[in-house]
matplotlib code that plots the C-alpha trace (Angstrom):
import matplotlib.pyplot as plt

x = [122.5, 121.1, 119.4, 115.7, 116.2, 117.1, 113.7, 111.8, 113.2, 112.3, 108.7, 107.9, 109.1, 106.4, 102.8, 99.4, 99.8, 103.3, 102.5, 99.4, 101.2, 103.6, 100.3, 100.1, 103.2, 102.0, 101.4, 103.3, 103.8, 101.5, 100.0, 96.4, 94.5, 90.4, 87.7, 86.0, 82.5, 80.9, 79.1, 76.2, 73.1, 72.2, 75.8, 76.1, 76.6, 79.8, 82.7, 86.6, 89.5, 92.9, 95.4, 96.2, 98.9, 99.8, 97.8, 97.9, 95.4, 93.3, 94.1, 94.2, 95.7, 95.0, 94.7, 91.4, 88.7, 85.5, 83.6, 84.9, 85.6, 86.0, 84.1, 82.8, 81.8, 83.4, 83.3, 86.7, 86.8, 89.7, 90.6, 89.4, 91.4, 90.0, 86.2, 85.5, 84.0, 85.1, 83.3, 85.7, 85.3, 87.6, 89.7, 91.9, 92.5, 95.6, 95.4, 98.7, 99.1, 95.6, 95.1, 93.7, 94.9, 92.2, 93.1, 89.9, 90.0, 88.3, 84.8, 85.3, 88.4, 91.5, 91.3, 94.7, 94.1, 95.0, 99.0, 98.8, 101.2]
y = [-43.1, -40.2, -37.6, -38.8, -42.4, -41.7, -39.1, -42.4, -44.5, -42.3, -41.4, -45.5, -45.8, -43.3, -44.6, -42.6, -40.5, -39.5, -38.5, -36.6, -34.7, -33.0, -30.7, -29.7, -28.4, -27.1, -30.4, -32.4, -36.6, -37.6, -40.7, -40.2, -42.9, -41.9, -43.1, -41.8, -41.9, -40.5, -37.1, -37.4, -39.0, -42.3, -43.1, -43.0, -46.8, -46.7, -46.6, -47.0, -46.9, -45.5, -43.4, -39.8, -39.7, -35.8, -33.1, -29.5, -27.4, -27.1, -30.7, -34.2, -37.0, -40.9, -44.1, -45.0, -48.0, -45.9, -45.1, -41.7, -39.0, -35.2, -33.0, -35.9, -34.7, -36.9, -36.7, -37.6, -38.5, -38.6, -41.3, -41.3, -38.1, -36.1, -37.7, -34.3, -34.7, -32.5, -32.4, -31.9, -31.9, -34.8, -31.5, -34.5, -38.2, -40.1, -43.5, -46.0, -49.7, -50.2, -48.0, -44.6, -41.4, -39.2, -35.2, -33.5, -29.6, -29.0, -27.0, -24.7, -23.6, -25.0, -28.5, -28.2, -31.8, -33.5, -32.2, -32.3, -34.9]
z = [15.5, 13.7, 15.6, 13.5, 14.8, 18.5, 18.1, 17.1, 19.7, 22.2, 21.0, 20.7, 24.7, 25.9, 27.1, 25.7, 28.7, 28.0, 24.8, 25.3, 28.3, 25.6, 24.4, 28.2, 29.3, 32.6, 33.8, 36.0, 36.6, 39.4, 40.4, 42.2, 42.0, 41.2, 40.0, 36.7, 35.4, 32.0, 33.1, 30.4, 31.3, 31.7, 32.1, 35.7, 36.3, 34.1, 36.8, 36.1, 38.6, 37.3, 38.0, 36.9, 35.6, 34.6, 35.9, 36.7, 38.2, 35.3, 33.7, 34.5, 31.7, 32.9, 30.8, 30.8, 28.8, 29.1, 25.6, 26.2, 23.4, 22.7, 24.6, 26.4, 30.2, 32.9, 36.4, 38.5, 42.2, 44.4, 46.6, 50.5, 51.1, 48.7, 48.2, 46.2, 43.3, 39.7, 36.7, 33.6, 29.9, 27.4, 25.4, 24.2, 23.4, 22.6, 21.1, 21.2, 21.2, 22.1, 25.0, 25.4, 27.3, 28.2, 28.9, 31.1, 31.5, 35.2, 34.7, 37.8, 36.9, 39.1, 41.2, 43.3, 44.6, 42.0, 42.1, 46.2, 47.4]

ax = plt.figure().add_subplot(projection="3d")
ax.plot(x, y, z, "-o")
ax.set_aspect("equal")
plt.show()
């Protein structure tokens, strides 16, 4: 197979995350499960429960359905171990096969939660 098509065959086997966690090379596979909300107003009663999937301590990248876009404001909470709240900012979106990977930079600089074990 030429070098071109194994590239492609690899590429199509990655998930939105995957992808999106190329453009942040300081992050690393994790799987904390959190719940995210829309930080702007009004949107308080919009909820969703995922995973991250990469994150660093200034990143997190999970797969998410929310109306969320670029510079978008979110709010992430960790699961019953870590109930502390971050605010972050969308600084990337990755569409594939329908779903959407969501990158958020932290607002108060590092969150080392999200990369604990």
């Amino acid at each position: 197979m030429p070098r071109s098509e194994a590239n492609l065959a690899t590429v199509s086997t990655e998930n939105c995350a995957e992808q999106l966690a190329h453009f942040f090379p300081r992050t690393e596979a994790v799987r904390v499960p959190v719940q995210v909300m829309p930080g702007g107003a009004g949107e308080t009663r919009l909820r969703e429960s995922t995973v991250l999937e990469y994150a660093s301590a200034e990143h997190a990248i999970f797969v998410s359905t929310l109306p969320l876009e670029f510079a978008d404001r979110v709010k992430v909470r960790g699961g019953s171990n870590k109930a502390r709240m971050e605010e972050g900012t969308v600084v990337a979106v990755q569409y594939h096969d329908g779903r959407k990977a969501i990158a958020v930079r932290f607002l108060r600089g590092q969150c080392h939660w999200v990369t604990e074990p």
